[in-house]
Structure formats: C-alpha cells, structure tokens
N, C-alpha and C positions, 0 to 999 in steps of 0.2 A: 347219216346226218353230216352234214357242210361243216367241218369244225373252221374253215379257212378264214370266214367274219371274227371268230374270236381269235382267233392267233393273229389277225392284220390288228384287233384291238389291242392286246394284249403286245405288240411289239412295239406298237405306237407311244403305250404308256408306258413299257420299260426304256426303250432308249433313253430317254430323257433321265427318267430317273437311275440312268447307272452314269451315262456319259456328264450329267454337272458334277455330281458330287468326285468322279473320278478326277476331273479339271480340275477343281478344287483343291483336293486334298493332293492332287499332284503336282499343283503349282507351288502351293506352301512347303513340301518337301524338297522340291529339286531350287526353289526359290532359296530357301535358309541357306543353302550351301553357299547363294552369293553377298551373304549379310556376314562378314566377320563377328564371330562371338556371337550370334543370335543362338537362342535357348529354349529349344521346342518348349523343356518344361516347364520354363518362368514366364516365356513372355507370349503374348496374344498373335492369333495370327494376322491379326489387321497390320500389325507393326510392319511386314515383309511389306504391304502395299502402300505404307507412308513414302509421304514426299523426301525425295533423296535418298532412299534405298533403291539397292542395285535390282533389287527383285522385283521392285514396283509395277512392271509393265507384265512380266509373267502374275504376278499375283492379282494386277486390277482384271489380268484377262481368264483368269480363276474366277473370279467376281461375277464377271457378264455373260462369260458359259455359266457359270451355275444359277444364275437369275433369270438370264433367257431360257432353261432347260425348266426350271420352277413351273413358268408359265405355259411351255407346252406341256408339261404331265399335267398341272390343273385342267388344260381343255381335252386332253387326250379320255381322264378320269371325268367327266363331266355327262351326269343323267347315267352315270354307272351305282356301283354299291356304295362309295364313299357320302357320307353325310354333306349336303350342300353348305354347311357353314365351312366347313374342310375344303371343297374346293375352291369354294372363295377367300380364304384362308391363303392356301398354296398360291392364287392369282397374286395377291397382295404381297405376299413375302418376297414373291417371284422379284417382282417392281421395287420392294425394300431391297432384294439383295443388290442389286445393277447401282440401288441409289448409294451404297453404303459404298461402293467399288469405286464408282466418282467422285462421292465426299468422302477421297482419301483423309487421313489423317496428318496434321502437320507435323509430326516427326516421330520417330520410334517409340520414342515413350508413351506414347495416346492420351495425351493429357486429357482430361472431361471437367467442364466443368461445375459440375457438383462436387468434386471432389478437390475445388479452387486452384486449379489450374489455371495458367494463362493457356486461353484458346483460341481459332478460328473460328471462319462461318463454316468453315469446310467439316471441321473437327465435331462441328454439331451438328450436322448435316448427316456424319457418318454416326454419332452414337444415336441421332434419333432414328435413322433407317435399321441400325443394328437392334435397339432396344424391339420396333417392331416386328425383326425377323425371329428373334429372341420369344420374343413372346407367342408370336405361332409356333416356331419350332416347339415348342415346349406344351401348347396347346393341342395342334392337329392330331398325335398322336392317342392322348385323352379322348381327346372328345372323338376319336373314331372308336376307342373302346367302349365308350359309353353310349353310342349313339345310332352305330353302325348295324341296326338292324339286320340289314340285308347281308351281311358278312357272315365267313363261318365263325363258330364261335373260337377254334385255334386262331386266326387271325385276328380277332379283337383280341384275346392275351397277349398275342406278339407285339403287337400295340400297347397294349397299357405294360406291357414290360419295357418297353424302348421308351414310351412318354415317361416312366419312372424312373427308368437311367438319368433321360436327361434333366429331369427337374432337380436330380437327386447331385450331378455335376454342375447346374447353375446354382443350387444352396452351396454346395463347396468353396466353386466361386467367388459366389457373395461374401461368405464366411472371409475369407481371405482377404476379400477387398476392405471389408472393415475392420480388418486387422493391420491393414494397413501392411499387408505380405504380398511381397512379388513371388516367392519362390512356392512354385507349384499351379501356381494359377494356368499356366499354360497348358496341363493336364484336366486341370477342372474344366475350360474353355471345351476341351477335343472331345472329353467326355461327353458333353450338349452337343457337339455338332455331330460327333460320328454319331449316336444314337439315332439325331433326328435326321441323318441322310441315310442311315442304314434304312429308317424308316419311310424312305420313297419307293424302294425298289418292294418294297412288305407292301404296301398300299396301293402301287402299280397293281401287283397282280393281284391281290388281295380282291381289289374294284374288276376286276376282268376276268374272275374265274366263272 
C-alpha cells in the first residue's frame, strides 16, 4: 500500500498547525523582553502588539503568521475526519486572528469598553476579533469531542481534555476580570491559548490518520 497520499496529507495539515502557534508564542516571548516592566503573569499578550510598544511589529507579525496558518490547517483538514462546523470554525478564527493583529490595541493597558474605558475604533476592532477567536478556541475542541465520529476515540479525549483546559482558563480569566484583578490574568489568558494551539497539531493529525 502507497502510504505517500497520506503523509503529503498529513504534512500539509501539521505544518501549519506547529509553525503559527510557534510564531506566536515566539513573538510574545522574545517580544516582552523589549517592553520594560511587562509581566507575562498580569498582563495580556495583545498588550506587546499595542500601539507604542517596542514589540508591536514582532508581535502584529505573531498575529498574521498565526491567522494565515489558521486558514491553511482549516483547508488542509477539509472533507477529512474533523466535523465540518470545526472547519469552518478554524476558517473564521483564521480571519479573526489577522483582524485582531491590525486592530492593534491603543495602548498597553487594552482598555474595553464594557468595562468603561475610554476607547478606539481600533480598540473594538481588536476585542470584537478577539472575543470571536475566543470563542472558537474554546469551542472547536468540544464540539470535535462530541462530534468527531470518524475520529479515534483516544483523540476525541485528547480533545475534550484541551477544550476543558481552556474553558476552564477563560472562567479564571473571567473570574478575575470581575474582580477587577490584573495580577494573574496573564496566566489565565496562556492557559486558553496554549491549550487551544496545543489543540491544532491533535487535530492535524487526529483528521489525517
């Protein structure tokens, strides 16, 4: 048997899904270094890509690697094992991350306002792209656990354990935020993102076995 169709599959939809998330999470690291006083655990990482921080240009380009990479693992993953709300799912968040990366934040603090801030157009721009990516992230994992017929069933656990990481890091989050606490929040944030980017390269091959 020709294994070679599935490993060209199967390479196609991990790339994507190691190389954003690695952008990512690589620019917010090597970024912080250039923001004096910035505070992995208090504060968010949209803050490195606000307007006037020195990290802005590595961080917005963490943004459009990981949103353009979004969008190739959703077509890579497509009429494979993943549930079709899932990939269309991943298409959309793909589009939210790029949007959230241009509708920088006008200054480190990320003012919102709901939370009666003075704001921008920019400033809503970025939490309404963010609230969207937010919300898949937090979703695609679920609902492949639940949904993901064609999957093994160790892959759907591995799923509904990451989708329950990071719901369980956005209630934190939350918690916090109507506490009206910065300290911590930056962990609760990493919590939801690493879970739901850990859960690309699980879903890559998961849809390609």
């Amino acid at each position: 048997m020709d294994c070679r169709p599935l490993l060209g599959a199967r390479l196609r939809a991990l790339a994507p899904a190691l190389i954003g998330p690695a952008a990512f999470f690589g620019a917010s690291i090597v970024g912080a270094r250039k923001v004096r006083g910035y505070r992995h655990r208090d504060e968010p990482m949209s803050a490195l890509a606000a307007k006037g921080c020195e990290s802005a240009p590595m961080m917005i380009g963490g943004f459009l690697t990981l949103g353009a990479s979004t969008i190739m693992l959703a077509r890579a993953v497509r009429g494979a094992a993943l549930p079709r709300p899932v990939v269309a799912m991943l298409e959309v968040s793909g589009a939210a991350i790029v949007a959230a990366g241009v509708g920088r934040q006008s200054d480190r603090s990320c003012p919102v306002r709901f939370l009666g801030d003075e704001v921008t157009l920019s400033d809503d721009v970025h939490l309404f792209s963010s609230m969207v990516v937010f919300a898949s992230w937090l979703a695609m994992p679920l609902l492949t656990a639940a949904f993901g017929r064609r999957l093994r069933p160790v892959d759907r656990r591995r799923s509904l354990a990451l989708g329950v990481t990071a719901v369980a890091g956005w209630t934190w989050g939350s918690v916090l935020i109507r506490g009206d606490s910065e300290r911590w929040g930056g962990v609760a944030q990493r919590v939801t993102v690493a879970s739901a980017l850990v859960w690309y390269p699980v879903a890559a091959i998961a849809a390609t076995r």
